[in-house]
PyMOL CGO cylinders between C-alpha atoms (Angstrom):
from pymol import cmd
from pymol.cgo import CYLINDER

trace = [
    CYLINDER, 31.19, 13.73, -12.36, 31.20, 11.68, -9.35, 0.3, 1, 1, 1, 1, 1, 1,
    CYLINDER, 31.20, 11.68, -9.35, 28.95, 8.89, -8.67, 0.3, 1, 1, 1, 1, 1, 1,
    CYLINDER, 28.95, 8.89, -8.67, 27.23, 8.72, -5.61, 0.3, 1, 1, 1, 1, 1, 1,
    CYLINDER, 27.23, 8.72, -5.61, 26.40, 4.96, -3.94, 0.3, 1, 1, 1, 1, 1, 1,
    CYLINDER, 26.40, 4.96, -3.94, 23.00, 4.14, -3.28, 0.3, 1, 1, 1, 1, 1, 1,
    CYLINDER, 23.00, 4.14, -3.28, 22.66, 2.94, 0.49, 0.3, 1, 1, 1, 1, 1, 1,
    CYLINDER, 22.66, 2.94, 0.49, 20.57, 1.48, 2.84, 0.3, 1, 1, 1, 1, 1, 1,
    CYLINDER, 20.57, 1.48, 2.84, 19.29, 5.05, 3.53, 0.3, 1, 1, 1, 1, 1, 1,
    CYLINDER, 19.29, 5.05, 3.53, 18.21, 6.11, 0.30, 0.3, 1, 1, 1, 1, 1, 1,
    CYLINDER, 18.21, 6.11, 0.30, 16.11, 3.41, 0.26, 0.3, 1, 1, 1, 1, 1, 1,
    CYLINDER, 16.11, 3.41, 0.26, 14.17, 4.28, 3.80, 0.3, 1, 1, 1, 1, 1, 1,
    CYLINDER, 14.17, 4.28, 3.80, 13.74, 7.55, 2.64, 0.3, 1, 1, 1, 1, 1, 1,
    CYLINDER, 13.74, 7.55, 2.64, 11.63, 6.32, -0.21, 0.3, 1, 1, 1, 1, 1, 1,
    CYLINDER, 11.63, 6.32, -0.21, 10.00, 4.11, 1.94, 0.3, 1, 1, 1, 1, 1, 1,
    CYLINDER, 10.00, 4.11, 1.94, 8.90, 6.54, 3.91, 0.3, 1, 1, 1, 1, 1, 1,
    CYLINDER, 8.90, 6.54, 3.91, 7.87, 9.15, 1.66, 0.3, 1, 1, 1, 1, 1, 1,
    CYLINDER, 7.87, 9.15, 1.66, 5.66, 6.42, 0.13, 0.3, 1, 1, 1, 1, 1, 1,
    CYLINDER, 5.66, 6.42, 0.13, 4.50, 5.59, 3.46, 0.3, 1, 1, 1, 1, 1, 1,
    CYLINDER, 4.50, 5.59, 3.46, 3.63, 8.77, 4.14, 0.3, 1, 1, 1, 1, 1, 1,
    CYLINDER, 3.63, 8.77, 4.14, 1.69, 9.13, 1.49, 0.3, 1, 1, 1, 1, 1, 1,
    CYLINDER, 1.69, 9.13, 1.49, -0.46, 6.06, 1.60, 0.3, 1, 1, 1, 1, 1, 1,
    CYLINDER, -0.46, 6.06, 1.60, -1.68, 7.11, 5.34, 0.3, 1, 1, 1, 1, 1, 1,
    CYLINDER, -1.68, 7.11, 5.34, -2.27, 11.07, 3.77, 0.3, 1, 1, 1, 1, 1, 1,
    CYLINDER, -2.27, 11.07, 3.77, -4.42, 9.16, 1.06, 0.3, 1, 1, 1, 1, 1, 1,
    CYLINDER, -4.42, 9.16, 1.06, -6.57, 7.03, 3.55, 0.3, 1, 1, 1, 1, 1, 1,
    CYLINDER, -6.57, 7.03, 3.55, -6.66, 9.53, 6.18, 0.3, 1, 1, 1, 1, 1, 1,
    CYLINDER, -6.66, 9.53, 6.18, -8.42, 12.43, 3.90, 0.3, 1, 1, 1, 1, 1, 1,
    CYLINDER, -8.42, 12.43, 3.90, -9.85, 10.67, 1.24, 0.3, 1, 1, 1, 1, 1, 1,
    CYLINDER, -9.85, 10.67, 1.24, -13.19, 9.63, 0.82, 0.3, 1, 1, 1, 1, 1, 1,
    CYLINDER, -13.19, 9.63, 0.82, -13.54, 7.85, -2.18, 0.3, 1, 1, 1, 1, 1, 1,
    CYLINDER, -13.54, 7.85, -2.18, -12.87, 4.36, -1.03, 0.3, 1, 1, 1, 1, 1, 1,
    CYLINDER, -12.87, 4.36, -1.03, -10.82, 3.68, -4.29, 0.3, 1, 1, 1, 1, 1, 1,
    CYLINDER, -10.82, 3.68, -4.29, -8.34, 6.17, -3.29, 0.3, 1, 1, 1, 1, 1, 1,
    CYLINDER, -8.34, 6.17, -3.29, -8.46, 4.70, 0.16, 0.3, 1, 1, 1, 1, 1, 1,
    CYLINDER, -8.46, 4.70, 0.16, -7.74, 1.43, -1.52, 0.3, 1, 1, 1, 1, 1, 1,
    CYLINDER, -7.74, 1.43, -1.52, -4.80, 2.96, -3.49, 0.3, 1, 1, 1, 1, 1, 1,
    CYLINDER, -4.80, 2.96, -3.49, -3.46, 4.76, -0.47, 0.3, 1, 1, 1, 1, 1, 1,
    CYLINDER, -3.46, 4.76, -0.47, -3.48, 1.26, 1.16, 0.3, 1, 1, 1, 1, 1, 1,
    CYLINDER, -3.48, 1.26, 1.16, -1.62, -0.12, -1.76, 0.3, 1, 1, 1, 1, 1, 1,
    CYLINDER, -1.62, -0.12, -1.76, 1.15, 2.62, -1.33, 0.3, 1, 1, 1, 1, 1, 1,
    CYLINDER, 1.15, 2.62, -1.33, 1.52, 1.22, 2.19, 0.3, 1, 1, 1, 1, 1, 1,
    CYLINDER, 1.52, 1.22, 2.19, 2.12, -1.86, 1.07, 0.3, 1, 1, 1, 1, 1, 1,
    CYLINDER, 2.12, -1.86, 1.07, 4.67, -1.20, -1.67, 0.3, 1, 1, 1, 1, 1, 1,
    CYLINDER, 4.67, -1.20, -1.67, 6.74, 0.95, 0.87, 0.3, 1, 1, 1, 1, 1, 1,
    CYLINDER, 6.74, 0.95, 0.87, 6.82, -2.16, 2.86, 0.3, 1, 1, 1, 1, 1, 1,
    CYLINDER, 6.82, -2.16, 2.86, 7.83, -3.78, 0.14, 0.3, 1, 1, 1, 1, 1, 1,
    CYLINDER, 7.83, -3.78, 0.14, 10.83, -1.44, -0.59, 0.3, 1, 1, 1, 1, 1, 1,
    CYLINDER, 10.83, -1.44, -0.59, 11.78, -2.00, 3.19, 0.3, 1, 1, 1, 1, 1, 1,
    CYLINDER, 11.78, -2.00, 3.19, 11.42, -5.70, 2.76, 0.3, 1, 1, 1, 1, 1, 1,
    CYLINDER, 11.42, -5.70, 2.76, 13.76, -5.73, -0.57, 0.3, 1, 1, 1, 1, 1, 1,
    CYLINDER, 13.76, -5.73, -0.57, 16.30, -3.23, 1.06, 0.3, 1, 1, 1, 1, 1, 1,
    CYLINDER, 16.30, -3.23, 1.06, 17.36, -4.94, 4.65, 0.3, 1, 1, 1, 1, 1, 1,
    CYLINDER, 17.36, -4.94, 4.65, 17.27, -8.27, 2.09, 0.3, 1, 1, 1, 1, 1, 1,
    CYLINDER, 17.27, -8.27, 2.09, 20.31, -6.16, 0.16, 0.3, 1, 1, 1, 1, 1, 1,
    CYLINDER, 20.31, -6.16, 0.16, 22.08, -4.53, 3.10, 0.3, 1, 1, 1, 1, 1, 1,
    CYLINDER, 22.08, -4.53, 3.10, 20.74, -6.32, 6.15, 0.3, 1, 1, 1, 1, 1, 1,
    CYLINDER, 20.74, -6.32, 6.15, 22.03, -9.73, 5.70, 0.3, 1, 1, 1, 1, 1, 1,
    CYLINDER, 22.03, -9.73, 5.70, 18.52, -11.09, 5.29, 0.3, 1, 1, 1, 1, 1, 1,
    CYLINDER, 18.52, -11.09, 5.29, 19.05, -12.71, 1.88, 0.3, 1, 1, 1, 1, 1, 1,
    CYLINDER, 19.05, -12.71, 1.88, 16.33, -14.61, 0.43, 0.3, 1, 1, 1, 1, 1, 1,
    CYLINDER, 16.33, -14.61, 0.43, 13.74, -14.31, 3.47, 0.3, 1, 1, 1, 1, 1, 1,
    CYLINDER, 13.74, -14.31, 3.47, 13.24, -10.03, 2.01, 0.3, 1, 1, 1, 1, 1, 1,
    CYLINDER, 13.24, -10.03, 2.01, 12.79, -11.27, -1.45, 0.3, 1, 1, 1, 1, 1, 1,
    CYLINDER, 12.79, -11.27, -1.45, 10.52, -13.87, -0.60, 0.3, 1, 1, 1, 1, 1, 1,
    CYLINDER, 10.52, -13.87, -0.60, 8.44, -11.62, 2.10, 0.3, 1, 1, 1, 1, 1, 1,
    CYLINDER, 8.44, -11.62, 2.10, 7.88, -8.81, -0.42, 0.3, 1, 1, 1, 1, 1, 1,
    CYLINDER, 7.88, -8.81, -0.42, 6.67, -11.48, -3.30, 0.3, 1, 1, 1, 1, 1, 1,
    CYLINDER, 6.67, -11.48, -3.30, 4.12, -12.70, -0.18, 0.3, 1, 1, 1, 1, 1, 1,
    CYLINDER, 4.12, -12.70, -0.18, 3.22, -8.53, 0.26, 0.3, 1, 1, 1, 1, 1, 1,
    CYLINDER, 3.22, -8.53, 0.26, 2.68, -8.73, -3.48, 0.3, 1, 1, 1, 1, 1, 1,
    CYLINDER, 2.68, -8.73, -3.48, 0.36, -11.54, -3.21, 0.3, 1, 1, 1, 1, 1, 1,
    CYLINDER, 0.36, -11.54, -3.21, -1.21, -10.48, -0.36, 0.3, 1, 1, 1, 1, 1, 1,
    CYLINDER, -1.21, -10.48, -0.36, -2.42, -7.51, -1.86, 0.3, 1, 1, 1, 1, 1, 1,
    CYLINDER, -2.42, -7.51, -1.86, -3.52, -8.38, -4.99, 0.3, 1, 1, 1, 1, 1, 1,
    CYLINDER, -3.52, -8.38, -4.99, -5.91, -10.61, -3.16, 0.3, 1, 1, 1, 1, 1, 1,
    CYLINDER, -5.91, -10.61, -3.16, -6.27, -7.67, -0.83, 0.3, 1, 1, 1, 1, 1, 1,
    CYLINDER, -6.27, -7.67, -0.83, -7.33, -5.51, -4.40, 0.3, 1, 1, 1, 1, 1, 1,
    CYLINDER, -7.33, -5.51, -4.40, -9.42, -8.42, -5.49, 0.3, 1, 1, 1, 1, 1, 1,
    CYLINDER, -9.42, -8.42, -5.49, -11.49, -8.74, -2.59, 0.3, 1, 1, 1, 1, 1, 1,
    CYLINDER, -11.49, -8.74, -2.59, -11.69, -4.83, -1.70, 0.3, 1, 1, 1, 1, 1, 1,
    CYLINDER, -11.69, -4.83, -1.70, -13.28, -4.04, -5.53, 0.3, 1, 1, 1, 1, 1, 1,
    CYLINDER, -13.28, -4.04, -5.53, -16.01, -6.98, -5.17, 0.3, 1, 1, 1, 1, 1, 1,
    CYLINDER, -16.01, -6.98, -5.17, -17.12, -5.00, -2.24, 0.3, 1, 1, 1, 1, 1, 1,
    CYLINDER, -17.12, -5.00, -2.24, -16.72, -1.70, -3.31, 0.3, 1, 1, 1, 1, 1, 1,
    CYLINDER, -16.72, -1.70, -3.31, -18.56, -2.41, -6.43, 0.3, 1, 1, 1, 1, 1, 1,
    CYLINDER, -18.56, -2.41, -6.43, -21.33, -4.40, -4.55, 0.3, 1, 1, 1, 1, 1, 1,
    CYLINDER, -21.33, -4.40, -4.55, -21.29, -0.73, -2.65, 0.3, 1, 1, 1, 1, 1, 1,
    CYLINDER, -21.29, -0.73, -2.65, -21.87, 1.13, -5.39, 0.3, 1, 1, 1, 1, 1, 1,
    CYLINDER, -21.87, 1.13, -5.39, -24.65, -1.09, -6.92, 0.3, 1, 1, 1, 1, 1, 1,
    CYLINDER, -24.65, -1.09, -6.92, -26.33, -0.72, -3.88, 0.3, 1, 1, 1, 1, 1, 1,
    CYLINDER, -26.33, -0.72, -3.88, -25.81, 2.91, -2.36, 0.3, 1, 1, 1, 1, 1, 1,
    CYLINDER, -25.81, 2.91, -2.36, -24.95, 4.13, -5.89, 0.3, 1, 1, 1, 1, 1, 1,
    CYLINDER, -24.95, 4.13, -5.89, -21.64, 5.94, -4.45, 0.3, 1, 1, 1, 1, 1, 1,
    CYLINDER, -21.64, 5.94, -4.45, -18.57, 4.94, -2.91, 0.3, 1, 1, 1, 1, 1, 1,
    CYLINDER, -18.57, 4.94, -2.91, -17.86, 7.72, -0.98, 0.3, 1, 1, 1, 1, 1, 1,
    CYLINDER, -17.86, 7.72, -0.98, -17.09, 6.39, 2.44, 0.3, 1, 1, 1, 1, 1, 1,
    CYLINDER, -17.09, 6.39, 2.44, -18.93, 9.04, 4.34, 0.3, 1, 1, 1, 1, 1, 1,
    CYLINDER, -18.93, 9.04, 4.34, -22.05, 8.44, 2.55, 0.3, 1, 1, 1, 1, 1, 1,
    CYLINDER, -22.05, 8.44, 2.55, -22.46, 4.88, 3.36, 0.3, 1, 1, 1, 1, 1, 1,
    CYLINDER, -22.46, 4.88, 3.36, -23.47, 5.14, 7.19, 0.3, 1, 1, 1, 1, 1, 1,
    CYLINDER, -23.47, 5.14, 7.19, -26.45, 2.52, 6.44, 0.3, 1, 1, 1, 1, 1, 1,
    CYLINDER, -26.45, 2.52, 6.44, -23.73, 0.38, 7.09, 0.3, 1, 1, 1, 1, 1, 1,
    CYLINDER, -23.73, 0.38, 7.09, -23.60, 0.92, 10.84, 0.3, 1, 1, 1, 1, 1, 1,
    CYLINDER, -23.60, 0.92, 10.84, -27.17, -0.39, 11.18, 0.3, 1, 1, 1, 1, 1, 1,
]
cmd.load_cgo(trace, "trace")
């Protein structure tokens, strides 16, 4: 059994299924959870991007230490997003994003 190498390819291809999916996820969902979970798809494909031109693109340490900042970044992203979605639902009593047009007032 031969071994194949895992490249610089393999890598974007998972990136970009995962991106895919995030922006399928926000696009037709509308639970804002999901939304929130399609976003953090988005960011963990950039993440995979980040950590894969750090391994074959000659950018050493700076991928490593951009995808730890994408990491941070969204866990204050999640953080911040559930205080308001819960604040949301205590108000509305839903978080479906199409029911909240009270908003827009």
């Amino acid at each position: 059994m031969t071994m194949v190498p895992i490249t610089l390819t393999h890598f974007l291809l998972i990136s970009a299924a995962l991106f895919a999916l995030g922006v399928y996820a926000v696009m037709t969902r509308r639970n804002a959870i999901m939304v929130l979970m399609g976003i953090e798809l988005i960011l963990n494909s950039a993440n995979i991007n980040f950590l894969a031109f750090s391994r074959f693109g000659g950018l050493n340490i700076e991928g490593q230490m951009m995808a730890i900042f994408v990491i941070i970044l969204a866990a204050a992203e999640a953080a911040v997003a559930l205080a308001i979605v819960l604040n949301i639902y205590k108000r509305f009593t839903t978080v479906n994003v199409d029911d909240i047009s009270l908003l827009k007032d």
